[in-house]
C-alpha positions as CSV (number, residue, x, y, z in Angstrom):
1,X,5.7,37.0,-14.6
2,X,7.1,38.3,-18.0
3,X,7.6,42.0,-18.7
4,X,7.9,43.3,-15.4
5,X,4.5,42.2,-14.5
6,X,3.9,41.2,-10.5
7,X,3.9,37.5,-10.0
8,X,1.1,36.2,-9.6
9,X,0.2,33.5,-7.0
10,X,-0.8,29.9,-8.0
11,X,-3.7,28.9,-6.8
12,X,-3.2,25.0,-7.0
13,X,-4.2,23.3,-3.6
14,X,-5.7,20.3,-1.5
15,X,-9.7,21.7,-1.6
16,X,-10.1,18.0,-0.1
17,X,-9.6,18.2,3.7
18,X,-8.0,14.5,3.7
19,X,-5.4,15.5,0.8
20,X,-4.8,18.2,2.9
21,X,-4.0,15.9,5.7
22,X,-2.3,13.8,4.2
23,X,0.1,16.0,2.6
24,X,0.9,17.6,6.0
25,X,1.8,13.9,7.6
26,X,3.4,12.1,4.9
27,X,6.0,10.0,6.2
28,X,8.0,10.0,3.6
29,X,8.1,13.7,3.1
30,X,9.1,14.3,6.8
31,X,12.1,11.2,5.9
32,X,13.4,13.3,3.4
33,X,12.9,16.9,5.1
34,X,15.6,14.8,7.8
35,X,17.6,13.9,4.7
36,X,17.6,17.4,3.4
37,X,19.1,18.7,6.8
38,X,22.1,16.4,7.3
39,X,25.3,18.1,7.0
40,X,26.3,17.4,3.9
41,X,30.2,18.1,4.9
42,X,29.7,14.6,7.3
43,X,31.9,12.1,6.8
44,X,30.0,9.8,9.5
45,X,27.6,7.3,7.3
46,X,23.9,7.7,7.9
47,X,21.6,4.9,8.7
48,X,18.7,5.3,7.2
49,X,16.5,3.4,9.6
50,X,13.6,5.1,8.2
51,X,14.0,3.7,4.4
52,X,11.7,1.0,3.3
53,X,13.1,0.0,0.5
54,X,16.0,-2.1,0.7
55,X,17.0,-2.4,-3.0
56,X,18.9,1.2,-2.7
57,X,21.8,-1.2,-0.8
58,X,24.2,-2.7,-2.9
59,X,24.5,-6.0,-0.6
60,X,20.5,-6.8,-2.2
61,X,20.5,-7.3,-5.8
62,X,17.7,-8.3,-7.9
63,X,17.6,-11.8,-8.7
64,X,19.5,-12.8,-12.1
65,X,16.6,-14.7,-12.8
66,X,14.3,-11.7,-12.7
67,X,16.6,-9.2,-14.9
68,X,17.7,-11.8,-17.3
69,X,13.2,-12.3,-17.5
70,X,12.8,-8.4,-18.0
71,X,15.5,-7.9,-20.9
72,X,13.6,-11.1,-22.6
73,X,10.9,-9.7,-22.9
74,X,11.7,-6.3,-23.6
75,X,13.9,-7.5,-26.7
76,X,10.8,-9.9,-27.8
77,X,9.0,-7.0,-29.0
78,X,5.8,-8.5,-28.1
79,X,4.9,-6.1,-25.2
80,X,5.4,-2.9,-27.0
81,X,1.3,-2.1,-26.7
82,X,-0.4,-0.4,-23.5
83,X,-1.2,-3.7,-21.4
84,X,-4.2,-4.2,-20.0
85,X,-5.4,-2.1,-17.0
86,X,-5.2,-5.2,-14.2
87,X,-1.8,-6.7,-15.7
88,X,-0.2,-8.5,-18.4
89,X,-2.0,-12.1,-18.9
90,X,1.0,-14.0,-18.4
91,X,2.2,-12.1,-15.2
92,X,-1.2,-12.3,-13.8
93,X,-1.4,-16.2,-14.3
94,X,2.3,-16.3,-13.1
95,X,0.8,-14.5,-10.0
96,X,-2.3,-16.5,-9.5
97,X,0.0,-19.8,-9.8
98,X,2.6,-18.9,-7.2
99,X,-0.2,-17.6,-4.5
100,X,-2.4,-20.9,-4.8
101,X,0.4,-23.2,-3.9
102,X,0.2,-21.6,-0.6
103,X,-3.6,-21.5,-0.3
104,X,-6.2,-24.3,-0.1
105,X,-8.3,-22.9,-3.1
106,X,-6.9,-22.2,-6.4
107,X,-6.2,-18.6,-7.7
108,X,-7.2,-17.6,-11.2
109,X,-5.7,-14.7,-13.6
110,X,-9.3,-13.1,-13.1
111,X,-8.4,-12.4,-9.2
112,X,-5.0,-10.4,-9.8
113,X,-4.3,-7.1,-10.5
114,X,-1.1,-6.2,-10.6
115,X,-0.4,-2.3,-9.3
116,X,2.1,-0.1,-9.7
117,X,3.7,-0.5,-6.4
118,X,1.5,-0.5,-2.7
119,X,0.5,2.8,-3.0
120,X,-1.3,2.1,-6.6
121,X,-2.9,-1.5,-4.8
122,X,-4.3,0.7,-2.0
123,X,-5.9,3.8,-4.4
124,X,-7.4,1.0,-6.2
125,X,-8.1,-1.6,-3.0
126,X,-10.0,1.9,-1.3
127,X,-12.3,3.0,-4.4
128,X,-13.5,-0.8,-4.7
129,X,-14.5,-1.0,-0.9
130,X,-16.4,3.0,-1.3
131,X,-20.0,2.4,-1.0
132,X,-22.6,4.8,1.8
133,X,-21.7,3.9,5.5
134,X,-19.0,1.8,4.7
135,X,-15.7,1.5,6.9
136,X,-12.8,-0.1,7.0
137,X,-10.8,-1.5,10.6
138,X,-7.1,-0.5,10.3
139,X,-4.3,-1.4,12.5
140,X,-2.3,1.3,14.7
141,X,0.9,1.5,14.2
142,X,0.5,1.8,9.9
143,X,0.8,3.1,7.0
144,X,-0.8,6.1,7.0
145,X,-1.8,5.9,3.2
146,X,-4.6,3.7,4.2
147,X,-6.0,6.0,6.3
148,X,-5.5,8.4,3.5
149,X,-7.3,6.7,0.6
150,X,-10.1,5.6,3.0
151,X,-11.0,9.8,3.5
152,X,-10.7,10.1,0.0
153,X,-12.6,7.6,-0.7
154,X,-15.4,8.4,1.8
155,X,-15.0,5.8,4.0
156,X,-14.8,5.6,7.4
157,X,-12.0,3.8,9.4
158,X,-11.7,2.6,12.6
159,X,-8.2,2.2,14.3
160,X,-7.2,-1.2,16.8
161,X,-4.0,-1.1,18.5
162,X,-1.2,-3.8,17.6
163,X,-0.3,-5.3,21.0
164,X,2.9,-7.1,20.8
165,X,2.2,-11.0,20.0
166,X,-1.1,-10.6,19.2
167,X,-0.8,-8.9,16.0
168,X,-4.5,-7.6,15.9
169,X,-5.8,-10.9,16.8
170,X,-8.1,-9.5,19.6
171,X,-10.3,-6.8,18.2
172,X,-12.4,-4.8,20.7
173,X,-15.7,-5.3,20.7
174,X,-16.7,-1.4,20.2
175,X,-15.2,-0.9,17.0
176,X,-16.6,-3.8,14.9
177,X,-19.9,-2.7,13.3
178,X,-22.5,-4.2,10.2
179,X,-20.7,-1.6,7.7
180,X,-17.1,-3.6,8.1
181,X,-15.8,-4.2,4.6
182,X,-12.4,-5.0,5.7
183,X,-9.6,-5.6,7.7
184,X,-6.6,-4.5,7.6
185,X,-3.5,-7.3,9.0
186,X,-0.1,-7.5,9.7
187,X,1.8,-9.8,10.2
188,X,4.4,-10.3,13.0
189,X,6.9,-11.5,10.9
190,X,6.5,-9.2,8.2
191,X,8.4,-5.8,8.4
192,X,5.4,-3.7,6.4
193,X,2.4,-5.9,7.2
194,X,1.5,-9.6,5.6
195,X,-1.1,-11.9,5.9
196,X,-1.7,-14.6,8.5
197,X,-1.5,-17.8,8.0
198,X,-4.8,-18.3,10.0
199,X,-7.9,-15.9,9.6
200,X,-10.0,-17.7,13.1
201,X,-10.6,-13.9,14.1
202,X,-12.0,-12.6,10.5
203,X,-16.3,-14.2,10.8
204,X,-16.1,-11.7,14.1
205,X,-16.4,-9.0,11.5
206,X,-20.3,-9.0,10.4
207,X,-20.3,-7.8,6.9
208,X,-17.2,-10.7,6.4
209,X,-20.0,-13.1,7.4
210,X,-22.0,-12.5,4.0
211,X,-19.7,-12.1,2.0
């Protein structure tokens, strides 16, 4: 405080018990508390086996394609506006277009919204599935911002353990209830989940049935 005054205390904090949780086990704040006590003196190089983003490597580059696309329309002028809350028209048909080549019913503008970044797709992914008594089946190891947004969001989630080569696949019995909403996958062959290329296991889930 000015003038000699004692300093007052802020008062700003997590009145939420799962902000409060997930401040204390954020992954990525404990990665960079590691960072924060290398000895900066060091000359041995660091692996950072903890990093999730691989773009910080010079050996991946983005796509010349993709930064040539991204001055082009930067210099067009014609996306100087706020864009719409779900995404730019043309990126979400660009979207659709790509994921329905893949799948055997066609995806339309009207089912993408584009996020900024996972953590955006999950807020957004957890208020949509909030409604009384609802819960959500997650898979153990994650990411723990899904369990995360689902406390925030009221809803309940039940954890199933990722047995090697099974990849969720078998879901005990105990955990799958009539107030499913969803069902959280990975993928073997993804690093940070995926889809499956098969969803046999998903009418187990009750509330997937009505859907």
């Amino acid at each position: 405080m000015e003038n000699g005054a004692e300093a007052a205390k802020w008062r700003f904090g997590a009145a939420n018990p799962a902000l409060q949780a997930a401040g204390r086990h954020n992954l990525r704040s404990l990665v960079h508390d590691l960072y924060d006590r290398l000895d900066k003196n060091d000359p041995r190089p660091v692996v950072p086996l903890g990093h999730g983003d691989p773009s910080a490597f010079a050996c991946f580059r983005t796509a010349a394609a993709a930064e040539e696309s991204v001055v082009a329309a930067a210099m067009s002028g014609k996306h100087n506006s706020y864009a719409r809350a779900a995404g730019v028209e043309e990126a979400r048909s660009a979207v659709a277009a790509h994921l329905s080549r893949e799948l055997p019913y066609e995806v339309t503008a009207g089912d993408v919204v584009i996020t900024a970044g996972c953590n955006h797709a999950i807020e957004v992914m957890m208020a949509v599935l909030a409604a009384p008594g609802a819960n959500v089946l997650l898979p153990r190891p994650g990411y723990p911002m899904y369990q995360s947004r689902a406390s925030l969001c009221g809803l309940e989630f039940r954890n199933f353990d990722l047995l090697p080569g099974r990849a969720g696949r078998e879901l005990p019995p105990q955990i799958i209830a009539n107030t499913d909403k969803a069902l959280r996958e990975r993928h073997e062959r993804a690093e940070r989940g995926g889809i499956h290329d098969d969803v046999d296991f998903a009418p187990r889930l009750p509330a997937m049935n009505q859907w």
